[in-house]
N, C-alpha and C positions, 0 to 999 in steps of 0.2 A: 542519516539517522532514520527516518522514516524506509527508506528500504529495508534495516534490519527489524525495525516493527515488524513488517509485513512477511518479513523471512519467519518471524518469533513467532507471529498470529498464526501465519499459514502452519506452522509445525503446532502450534499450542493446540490447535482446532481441529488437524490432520487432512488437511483442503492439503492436496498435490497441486504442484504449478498447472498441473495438464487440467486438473479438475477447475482452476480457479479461471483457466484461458477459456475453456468451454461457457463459465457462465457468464463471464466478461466478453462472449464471442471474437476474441484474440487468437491470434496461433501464438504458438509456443517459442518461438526466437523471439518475437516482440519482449514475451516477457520475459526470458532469460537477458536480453538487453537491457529490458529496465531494472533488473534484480542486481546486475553486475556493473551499472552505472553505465552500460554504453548510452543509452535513450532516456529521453526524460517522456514521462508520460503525460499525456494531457490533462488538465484539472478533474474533465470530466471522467475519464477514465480511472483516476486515481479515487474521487469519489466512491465510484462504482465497488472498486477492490475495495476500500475500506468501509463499506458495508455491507460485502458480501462475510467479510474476515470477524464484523464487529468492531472494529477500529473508530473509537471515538478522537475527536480532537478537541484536546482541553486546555486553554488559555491559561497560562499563570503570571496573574495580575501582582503577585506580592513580589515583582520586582520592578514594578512602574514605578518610576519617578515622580515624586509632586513637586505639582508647577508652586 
C-alpha cells in the first residue's frame, strides 16, 4: 500500500526514481527493490522519501473500538 503511494506521489510531483535516490543519497537498485517489494526500507529512510514526496501520514480514528 504505501509503496503505490509513493509510486503515485513520485508521478503526481514528477520526482524520477533517479532524482528521488540522489536526494535520499540511495543508488538506484536499492530503490527499484523497495518499489518492487524485494527490500524493505528503513523507517528512517522511508521518512525521508515521504517528505521529500509530501507524503503525510494520517491516522483514522473512526474506526477505533471503544472500550
Amino acid at each position: 500500500m504505501i509503496r503505490e503511494t509513493i509510486k503515485e506521489a513520485m508521478q503526481l510531483k514528477g520526482v524520477s526514481a533517479a532524482s528521488l535516490c540522489r536526494q535520499m543519497n540511495i543508488n538506484e537498485a536499492t530503490m527499484s527493490n523497495y518499489l518492487h517489494g524485494k527490500y524493505q526500507m528503513s523507517a528512517g529512510k522511508l521518512e525521508t522519501m515521504m517528505q521529500i514526496l509530501g507524503i503525510r501520514l494520517i491516522i483514522d480514528k473512526s474506526n477505533d473500538k471503544k472500550k
